[in-house]
N, C-alpha and C positions, 0 to 999 in steps of 0.2 A: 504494500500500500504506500503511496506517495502522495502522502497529505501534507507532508511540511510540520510548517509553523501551524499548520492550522486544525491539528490536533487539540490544541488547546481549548480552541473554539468547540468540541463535540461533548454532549451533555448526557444522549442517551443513544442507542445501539439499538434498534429495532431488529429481532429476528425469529424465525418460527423454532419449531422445539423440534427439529432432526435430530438424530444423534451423533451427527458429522462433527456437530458444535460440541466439545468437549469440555472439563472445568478451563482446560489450561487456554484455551480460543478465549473464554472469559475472560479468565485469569488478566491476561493481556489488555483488555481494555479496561477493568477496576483498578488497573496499578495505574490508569492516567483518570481516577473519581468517574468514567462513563458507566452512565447506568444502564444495566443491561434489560429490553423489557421484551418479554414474551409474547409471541400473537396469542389468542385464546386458545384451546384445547379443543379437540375436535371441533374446527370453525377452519374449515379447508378454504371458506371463502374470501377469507379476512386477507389472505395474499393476494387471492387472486383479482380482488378491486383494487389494493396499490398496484400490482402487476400491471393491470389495464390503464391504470394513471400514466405509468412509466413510459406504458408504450405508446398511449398519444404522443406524449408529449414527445419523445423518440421519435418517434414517425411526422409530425405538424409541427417541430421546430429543429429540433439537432439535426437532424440528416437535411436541413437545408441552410442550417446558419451557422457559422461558425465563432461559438461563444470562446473569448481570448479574456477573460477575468470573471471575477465574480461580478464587480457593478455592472457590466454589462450581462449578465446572466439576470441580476435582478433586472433591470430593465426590458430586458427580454420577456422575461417571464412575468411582470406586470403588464404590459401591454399584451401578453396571450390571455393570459385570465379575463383580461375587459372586451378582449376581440371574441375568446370562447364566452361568456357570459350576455354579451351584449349583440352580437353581429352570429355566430358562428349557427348555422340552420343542425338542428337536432331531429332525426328520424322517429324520435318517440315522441315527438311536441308536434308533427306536421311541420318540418321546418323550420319552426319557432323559437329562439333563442330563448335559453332559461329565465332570462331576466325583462323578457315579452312582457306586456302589459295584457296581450290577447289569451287567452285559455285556447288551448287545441280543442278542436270542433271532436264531437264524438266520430269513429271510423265508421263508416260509410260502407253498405256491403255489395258487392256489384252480382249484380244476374250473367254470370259469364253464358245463358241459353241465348241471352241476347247481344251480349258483344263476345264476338268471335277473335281467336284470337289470328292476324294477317301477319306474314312475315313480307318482307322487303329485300333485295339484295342490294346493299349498300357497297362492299367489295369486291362485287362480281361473281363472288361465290368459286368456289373448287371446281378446276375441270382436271 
């Protein structure tokens, strides 16, 4: 790990309860006062919603900017929080941004007997 100076700066140690994590993998971090904290106990999902956090943010900012400090990461990451919160269309909301002032209309059920489904060859298709 190549954190520096900024070791200093870390408080708590978020991790799930594998048994990979040994006392002495703790050990390691209480000898610099980080508090070690556990995810819940049979709560498999509890990772996997920061997991999904990570990997937006992965995918809709780091794999297209390239962050060179931290003030600039915070500033990165303040202006995505107001772009996702404010602007960014959400599939569960009808494209509605969380912080919409409109409510998503109820889903709508469509009679597929009456619309058919047509296809198109837009690339010319396979010969």
């Amino acid at each position: 790990m190549t954190l520096g100076c900024r070791t200093d700066a870390l408080r708590f140690l978020l991790r799930d309860r594998d048994t990979k994590y040994t006392r002495t993998f703790d050990a390691v971090f209480q000898a610099d006062d980080v508090e070690i904290l556990l995810s819940p106990p049979r709560a498999p999902r509890a990772n996997a919603i920061c997991e999904r956090v990570v990997d937006t943010l992965r995918r809709e900012i780091l794999d297209r900017i390239l962050i060179y400090n931290e003030a600039h990461a915070v500033a990165v990451m303040t202006e995505y929080i107001r772009h996702y919160n404010r602007h960014r269309p959400h599939q569960s909301r009808q494209q509605l941004a969380p912080d919409s002032p409109e409510s998503p209309a109820p889903a709508t059920v469509t009679d597929l007997q009456t619309h058919g489904i047509r296809r198109r060859f837009v690339l010319g298709g396979l010969d």
